[in-house]
Biopython code that builds the backbone (N, CA, C, O; Angstrom):
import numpy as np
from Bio.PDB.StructureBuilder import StructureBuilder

atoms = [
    (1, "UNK", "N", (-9.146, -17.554, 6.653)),
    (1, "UNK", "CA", (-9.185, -16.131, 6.317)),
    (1, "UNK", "C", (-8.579, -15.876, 4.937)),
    (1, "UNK", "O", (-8.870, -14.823, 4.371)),
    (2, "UNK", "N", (-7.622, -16.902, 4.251)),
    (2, "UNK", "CA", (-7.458, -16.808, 3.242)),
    (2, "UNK", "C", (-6.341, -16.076, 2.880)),
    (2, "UNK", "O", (-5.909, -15.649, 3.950)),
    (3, "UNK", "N", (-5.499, -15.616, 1.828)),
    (3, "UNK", "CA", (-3.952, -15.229, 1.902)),
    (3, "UNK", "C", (-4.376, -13.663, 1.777)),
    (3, "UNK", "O", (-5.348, -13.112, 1.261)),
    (4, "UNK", "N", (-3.588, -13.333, 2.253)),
    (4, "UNK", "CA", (-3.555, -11.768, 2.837)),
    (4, "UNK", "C", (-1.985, -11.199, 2.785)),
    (4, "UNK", "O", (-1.080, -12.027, 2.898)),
    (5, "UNK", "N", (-1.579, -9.419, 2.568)),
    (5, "UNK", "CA", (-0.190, -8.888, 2.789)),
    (5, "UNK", "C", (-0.434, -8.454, 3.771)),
    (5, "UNK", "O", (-1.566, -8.191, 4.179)),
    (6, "UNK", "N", (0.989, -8.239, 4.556)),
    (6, "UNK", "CA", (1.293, -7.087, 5.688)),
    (6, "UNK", "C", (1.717, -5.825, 5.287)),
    (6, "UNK", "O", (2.846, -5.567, 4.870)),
    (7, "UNK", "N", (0.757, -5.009, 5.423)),
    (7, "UNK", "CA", (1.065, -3.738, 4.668)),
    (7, "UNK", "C", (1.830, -2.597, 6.080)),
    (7, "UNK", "O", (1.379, -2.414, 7.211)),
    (8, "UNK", "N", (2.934, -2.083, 5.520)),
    (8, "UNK", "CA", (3.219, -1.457, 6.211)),
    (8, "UNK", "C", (2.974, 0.766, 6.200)),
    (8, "UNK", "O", (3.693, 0.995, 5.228)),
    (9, "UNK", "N", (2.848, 1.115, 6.314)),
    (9, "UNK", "CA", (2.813, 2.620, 6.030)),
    (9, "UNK", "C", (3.897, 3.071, 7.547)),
    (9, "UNK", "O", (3.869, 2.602, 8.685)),
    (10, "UNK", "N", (4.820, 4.206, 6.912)),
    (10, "UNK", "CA", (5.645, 4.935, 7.125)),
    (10, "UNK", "C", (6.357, 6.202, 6.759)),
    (10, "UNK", "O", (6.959, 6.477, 5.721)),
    (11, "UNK", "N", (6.135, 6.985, 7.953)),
    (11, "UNK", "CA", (6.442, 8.739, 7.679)),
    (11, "UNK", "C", (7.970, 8.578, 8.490)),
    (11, "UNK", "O", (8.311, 7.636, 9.207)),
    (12, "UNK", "N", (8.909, 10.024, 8.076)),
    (12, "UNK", "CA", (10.176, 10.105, 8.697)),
    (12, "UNK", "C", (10.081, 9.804, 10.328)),
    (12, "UNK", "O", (10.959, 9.282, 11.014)),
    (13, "UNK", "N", (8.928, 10.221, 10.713)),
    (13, "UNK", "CA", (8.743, 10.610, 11.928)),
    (13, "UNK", "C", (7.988, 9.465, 12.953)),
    (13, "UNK", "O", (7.876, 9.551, 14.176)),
    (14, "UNK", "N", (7.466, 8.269, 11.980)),
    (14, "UNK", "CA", (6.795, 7.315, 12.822)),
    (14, "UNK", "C", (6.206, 6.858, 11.747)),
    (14, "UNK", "O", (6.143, 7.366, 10.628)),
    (15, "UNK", "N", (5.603, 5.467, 12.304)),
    (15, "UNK", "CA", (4.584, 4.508, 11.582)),
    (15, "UNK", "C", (3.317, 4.650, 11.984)),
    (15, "UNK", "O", (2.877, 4.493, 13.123)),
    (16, "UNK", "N", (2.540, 5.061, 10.667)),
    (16, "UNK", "CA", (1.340, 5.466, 10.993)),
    (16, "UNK", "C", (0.368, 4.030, 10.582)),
    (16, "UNK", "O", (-0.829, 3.995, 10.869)),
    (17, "UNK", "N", (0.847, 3.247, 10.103)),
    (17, "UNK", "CA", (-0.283, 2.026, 9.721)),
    (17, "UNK", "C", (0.439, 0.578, 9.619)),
    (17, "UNK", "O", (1.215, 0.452, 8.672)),
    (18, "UNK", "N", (0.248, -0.681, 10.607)),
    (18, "UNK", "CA", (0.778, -1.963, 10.058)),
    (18, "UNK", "C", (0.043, -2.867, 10.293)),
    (18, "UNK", "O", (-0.097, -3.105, 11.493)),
    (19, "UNK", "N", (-0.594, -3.591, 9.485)),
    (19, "UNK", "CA", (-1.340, -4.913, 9.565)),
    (19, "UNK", "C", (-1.780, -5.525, 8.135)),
    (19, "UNK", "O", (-1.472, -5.106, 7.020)),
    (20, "UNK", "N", (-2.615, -6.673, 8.489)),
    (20, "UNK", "CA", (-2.795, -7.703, 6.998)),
    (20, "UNK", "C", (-3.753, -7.075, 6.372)),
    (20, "UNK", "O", (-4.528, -6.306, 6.941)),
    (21, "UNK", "N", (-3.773, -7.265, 5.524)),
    (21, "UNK", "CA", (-4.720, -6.505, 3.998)),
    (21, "UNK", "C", (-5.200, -7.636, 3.115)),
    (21, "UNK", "O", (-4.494, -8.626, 2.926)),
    (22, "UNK", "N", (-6.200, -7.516, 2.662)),
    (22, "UNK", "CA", (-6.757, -8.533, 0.946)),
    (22, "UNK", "C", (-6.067, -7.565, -0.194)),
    (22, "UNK", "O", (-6.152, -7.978, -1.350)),
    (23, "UNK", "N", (-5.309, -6.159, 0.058)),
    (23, "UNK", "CA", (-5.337, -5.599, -1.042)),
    (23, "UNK", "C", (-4.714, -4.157, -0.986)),
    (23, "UNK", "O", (-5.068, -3.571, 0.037)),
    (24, "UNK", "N", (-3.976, -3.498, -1.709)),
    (24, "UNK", "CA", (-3.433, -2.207, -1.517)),
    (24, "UNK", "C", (-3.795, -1.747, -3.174)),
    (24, "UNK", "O", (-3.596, -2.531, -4.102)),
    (25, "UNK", "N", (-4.360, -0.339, -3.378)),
    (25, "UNK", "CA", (-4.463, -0.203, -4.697)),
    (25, "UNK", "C", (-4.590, 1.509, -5.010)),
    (25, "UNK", "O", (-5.346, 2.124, -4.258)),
    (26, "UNK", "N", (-4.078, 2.065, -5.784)),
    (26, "UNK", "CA", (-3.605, 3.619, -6.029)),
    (26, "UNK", "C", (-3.749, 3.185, -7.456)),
    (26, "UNK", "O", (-4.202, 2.182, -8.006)),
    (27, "UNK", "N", (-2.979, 4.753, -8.014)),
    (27, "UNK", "CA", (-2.592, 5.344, -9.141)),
    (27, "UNK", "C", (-1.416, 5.667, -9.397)),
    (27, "UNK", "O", (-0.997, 6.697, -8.871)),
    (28, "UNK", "N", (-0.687, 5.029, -10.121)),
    (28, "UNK", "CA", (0.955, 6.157, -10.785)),
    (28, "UNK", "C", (0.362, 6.983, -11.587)),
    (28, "UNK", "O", (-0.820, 7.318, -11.659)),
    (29, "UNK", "N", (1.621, 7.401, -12.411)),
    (29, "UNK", "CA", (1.605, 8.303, -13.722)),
    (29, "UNK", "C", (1.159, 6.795, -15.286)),
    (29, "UNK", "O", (1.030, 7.043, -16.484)),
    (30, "UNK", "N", (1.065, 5.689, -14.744)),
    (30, "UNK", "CA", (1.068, 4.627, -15.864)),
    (30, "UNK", "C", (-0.661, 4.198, -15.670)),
    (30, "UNK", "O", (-1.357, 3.511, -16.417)),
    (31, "UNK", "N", (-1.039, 4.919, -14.323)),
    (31, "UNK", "CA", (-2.487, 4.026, -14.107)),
    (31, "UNK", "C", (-2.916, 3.512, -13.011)),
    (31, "UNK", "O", (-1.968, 3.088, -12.349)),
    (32, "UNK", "N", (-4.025, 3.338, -12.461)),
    (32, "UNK", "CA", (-4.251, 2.868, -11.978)),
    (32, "UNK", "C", (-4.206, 1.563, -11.440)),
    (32, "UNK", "O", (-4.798, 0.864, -12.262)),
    (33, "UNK", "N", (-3.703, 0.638, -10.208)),
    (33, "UNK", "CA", (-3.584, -0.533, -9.919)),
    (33, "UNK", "C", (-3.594, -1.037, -8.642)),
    (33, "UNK", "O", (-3.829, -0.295, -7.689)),
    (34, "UNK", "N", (-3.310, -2.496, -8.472)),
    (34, "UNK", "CA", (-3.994, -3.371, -7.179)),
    (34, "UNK", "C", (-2.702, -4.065, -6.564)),
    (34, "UNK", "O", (-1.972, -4.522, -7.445)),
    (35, "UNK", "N", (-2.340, -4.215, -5.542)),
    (35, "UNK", "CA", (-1.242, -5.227, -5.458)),
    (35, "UNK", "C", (-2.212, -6.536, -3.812)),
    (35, "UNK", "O", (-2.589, -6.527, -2.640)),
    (36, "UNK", "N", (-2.104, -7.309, -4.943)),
    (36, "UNK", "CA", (-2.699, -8.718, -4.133)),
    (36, "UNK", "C", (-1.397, -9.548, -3.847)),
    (36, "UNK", "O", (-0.336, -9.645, -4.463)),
    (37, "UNK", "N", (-2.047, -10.327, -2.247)),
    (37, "UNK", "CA", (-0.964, -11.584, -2.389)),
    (37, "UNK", "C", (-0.242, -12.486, -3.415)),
    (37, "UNK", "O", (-0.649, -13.203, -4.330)),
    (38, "UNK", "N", (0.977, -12.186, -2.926)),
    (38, "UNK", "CA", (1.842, -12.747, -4.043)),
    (38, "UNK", "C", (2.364, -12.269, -5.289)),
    (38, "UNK", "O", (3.198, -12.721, -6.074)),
    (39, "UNK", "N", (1.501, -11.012, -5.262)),
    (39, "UNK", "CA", (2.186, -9.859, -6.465)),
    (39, "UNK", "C", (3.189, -10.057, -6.747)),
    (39, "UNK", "O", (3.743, -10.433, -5.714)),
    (40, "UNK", "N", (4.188, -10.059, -7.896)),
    (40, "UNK", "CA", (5.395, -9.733, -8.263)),
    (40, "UNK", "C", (6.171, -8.335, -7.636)),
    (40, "UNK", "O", (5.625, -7.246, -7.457)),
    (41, "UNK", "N", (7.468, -8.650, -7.383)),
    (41, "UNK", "CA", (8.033, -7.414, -7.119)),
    (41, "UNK", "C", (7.681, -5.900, -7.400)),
    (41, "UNK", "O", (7.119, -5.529, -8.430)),
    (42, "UNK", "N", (8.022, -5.171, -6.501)),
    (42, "UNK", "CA", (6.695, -3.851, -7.405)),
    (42, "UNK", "C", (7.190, -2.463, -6.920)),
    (42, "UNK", "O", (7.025, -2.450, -5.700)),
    (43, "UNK", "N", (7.652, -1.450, -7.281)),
    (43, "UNK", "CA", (8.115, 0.139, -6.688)),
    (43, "UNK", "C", (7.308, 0.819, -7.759)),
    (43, "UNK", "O", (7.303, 0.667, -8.980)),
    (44, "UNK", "N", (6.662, 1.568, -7.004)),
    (44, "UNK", "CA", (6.371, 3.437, -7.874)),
    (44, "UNK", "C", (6.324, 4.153, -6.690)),
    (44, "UNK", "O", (6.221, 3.891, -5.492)),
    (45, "UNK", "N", (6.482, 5.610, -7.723)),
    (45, "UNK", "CA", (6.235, 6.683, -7.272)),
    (45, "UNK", "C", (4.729, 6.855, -7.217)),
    (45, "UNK", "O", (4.158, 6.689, -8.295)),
    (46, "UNK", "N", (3.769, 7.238, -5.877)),
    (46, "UNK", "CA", (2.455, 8.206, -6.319)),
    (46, "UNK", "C", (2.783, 9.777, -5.157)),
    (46, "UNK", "O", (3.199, 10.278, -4.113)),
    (47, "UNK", "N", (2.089, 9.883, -6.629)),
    (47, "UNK", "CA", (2.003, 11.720, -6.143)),
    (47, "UNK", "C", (0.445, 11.871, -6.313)),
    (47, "UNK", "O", (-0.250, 11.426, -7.226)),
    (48, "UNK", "N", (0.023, 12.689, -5.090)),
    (48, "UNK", "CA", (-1.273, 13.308, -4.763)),
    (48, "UNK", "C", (-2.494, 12.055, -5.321)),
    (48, "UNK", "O", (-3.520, 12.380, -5.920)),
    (49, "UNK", "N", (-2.166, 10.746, -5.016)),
    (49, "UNK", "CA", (-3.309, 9.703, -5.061)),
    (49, "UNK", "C", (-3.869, 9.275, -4.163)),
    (49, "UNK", "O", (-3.204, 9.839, -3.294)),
    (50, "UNK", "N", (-4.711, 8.610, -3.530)),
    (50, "UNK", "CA", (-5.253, 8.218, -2.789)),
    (50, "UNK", "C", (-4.666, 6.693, -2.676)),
    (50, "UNK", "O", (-4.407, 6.049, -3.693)),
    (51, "UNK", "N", (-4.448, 6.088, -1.162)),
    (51, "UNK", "CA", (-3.744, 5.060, -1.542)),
    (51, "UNK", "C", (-4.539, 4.448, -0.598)),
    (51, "UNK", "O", (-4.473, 4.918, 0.538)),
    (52, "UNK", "N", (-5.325, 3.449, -0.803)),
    (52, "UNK", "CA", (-6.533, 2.396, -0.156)),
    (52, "UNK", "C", (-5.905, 0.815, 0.160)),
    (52, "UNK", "O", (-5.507, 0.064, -0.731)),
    (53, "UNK", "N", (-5.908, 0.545, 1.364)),
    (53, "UNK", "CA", (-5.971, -0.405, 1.688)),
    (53, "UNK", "C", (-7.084, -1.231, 2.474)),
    (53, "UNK", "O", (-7.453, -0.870, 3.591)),
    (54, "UNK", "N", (-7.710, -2.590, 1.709)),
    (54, "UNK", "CA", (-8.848, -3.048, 2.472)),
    (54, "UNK", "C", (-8.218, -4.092, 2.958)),
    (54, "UNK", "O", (-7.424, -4.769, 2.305)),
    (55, "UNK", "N", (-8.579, -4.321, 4.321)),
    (55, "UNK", "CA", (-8.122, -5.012, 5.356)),
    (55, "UNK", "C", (-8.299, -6.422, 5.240)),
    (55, "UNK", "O", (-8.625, -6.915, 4.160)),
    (56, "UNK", "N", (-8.083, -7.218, 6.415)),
    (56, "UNK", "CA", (-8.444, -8.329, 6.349)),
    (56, "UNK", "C", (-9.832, -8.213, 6.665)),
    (56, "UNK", "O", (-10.547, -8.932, 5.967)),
    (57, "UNK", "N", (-10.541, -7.364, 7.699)),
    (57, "UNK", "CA", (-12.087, -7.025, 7.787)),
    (57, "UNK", "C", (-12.495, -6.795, 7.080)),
    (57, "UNK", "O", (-13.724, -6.771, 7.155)),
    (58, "UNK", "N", (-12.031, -6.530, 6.149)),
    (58, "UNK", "CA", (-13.420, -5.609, 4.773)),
    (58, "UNK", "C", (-13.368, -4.486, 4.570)),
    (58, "UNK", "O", (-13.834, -4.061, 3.513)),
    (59, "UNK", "N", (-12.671, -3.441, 5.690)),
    (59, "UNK", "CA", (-12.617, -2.222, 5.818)),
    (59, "UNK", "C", (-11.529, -1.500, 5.197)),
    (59, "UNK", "O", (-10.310, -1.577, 5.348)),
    (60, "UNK", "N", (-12.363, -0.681, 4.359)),
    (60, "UNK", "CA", (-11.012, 0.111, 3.552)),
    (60, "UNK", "C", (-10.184, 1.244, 4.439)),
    (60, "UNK", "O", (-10.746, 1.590, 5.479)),
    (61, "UNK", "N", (-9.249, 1.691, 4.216)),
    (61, "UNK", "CA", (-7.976, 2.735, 5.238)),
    (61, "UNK", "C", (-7.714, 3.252, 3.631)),
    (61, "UNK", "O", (-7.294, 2.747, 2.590)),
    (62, "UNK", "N", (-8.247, 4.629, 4.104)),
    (62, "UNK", "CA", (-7.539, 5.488, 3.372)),
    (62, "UNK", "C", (-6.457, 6.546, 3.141)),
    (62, "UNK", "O", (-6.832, 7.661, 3.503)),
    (63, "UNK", "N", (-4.957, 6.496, 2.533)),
    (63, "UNK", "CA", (-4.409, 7.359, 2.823)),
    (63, "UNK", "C", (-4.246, 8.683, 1.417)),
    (63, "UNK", "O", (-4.468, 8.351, 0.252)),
    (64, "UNK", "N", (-3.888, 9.956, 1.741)),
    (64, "UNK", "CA", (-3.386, 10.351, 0.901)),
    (64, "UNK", "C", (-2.142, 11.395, 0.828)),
    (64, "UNK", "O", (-2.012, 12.144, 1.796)),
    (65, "UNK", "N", (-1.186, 11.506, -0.280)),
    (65, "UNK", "CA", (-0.098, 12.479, 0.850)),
    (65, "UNK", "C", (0.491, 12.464, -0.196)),
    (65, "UNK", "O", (0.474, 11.483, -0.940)),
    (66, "UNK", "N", (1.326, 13.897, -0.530)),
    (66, "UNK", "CA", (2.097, 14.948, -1.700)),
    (66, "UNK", "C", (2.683, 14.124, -2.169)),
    (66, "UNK", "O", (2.688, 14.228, -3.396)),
    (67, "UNK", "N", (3.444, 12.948, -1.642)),
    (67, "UNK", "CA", (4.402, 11.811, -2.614)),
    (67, "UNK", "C", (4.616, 10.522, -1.344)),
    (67, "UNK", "O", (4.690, 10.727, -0.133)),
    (68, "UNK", "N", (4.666, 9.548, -1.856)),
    (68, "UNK", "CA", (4.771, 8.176, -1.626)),
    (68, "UNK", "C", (5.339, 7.259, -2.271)),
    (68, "UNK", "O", (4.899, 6.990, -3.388)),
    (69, "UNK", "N", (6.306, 6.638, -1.817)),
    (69, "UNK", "CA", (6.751, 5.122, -2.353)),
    (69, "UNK", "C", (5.936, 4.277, -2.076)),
    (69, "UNK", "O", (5.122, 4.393, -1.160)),
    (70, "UNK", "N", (6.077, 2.929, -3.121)),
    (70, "UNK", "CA", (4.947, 1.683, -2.910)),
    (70, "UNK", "C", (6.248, 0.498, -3.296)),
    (70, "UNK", "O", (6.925, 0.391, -4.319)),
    (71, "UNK", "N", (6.254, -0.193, -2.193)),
    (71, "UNK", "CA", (7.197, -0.889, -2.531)),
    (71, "UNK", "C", (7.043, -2.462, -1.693)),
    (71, "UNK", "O", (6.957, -2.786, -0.509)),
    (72, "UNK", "N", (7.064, -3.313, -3.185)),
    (72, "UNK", "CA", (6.424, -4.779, -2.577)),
    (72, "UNK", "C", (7.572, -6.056, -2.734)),
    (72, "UNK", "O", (8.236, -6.266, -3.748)),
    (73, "UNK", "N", (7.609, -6.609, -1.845)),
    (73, "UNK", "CA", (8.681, -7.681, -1.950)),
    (73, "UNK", "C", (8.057, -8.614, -0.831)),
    (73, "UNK", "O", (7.421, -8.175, 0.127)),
    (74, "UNK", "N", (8.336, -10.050, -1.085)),
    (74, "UNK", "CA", (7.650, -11.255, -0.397)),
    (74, "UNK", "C", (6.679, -11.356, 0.202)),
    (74, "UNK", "O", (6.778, -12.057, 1.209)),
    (75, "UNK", "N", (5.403, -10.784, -0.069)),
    (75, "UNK", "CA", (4.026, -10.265, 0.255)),
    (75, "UNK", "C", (4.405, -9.500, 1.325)),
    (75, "UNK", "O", (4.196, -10.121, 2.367)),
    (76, "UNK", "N", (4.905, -8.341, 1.523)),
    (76, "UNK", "CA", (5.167, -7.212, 1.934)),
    (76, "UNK", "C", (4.907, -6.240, 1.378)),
    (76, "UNK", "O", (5.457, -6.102, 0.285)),
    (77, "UNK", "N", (3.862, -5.006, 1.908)),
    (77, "UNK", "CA", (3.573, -3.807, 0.737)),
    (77, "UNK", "C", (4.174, -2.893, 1.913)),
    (77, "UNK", "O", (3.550, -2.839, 2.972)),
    (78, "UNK", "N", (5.510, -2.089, 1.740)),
    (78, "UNK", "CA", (5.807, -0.863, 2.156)),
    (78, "UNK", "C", (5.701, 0.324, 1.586)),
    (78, "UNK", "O", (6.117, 0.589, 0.458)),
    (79, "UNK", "N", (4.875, 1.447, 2.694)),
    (79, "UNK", "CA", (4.463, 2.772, 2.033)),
    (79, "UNK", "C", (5.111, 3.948, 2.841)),
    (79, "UNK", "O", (4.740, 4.266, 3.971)),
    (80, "UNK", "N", (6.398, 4.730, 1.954)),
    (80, "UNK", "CA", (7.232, 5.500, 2.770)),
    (80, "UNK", "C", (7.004, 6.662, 2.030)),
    (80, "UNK", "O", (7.248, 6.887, 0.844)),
    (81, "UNK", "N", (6.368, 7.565, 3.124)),
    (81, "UNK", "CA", (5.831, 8.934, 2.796)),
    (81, "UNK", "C", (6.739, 10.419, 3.352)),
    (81, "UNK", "O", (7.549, 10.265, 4.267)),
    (82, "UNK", "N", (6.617, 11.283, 2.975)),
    (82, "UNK", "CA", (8.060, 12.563, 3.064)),
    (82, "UNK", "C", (6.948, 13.361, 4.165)),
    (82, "UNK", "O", (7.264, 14.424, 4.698)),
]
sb = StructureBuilder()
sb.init_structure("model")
sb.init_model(0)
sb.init_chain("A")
sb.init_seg("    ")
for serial, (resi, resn, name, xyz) in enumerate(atoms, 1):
    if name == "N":
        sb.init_residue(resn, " ", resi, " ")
    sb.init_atom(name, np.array(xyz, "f"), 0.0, 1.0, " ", f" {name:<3s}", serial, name[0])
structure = sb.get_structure()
């Protein structure tokens, strides 16, 4: 299946999304970008972006929401939303 992250998504109130991904990819204020296995360490802020994750199926999950952290450490993508 090939190397893949565990992407996590998280609201105050519960976890709305956790499983493996080929890929997580949005917009900051710097641009548009991708975070693949093995990415380098990684935090932004997105505000009002669309934040896509395609699965290990193929299938993209789309989220979007007023502000979000993106935060990647040891092929881990955590997404903590207000």
């Amino acid at each position: 299946m090939g190397d893949l992250i565990l992407v996590r998504v998280d609201s105050p109130e519960k976890s709305i999304f956790e499983g493996k991904a080929k890929s997580v990819s949005s917009a900051n204020s710097q641009g548009k970008f991708d975070i693949l296995p093995f990415h380098a360490g990684f935090l932004t802020l997105i505000e009002e972006e669309p934040i896509i994750i395609r699965t290990a199926e193929n299938k993209e999950v789309k989220f979007k929401f007023d502000r979000a952290v993106i935060y990647n450490r040891d092929n881990v993508v955590s997404v903590y939303t207000l």
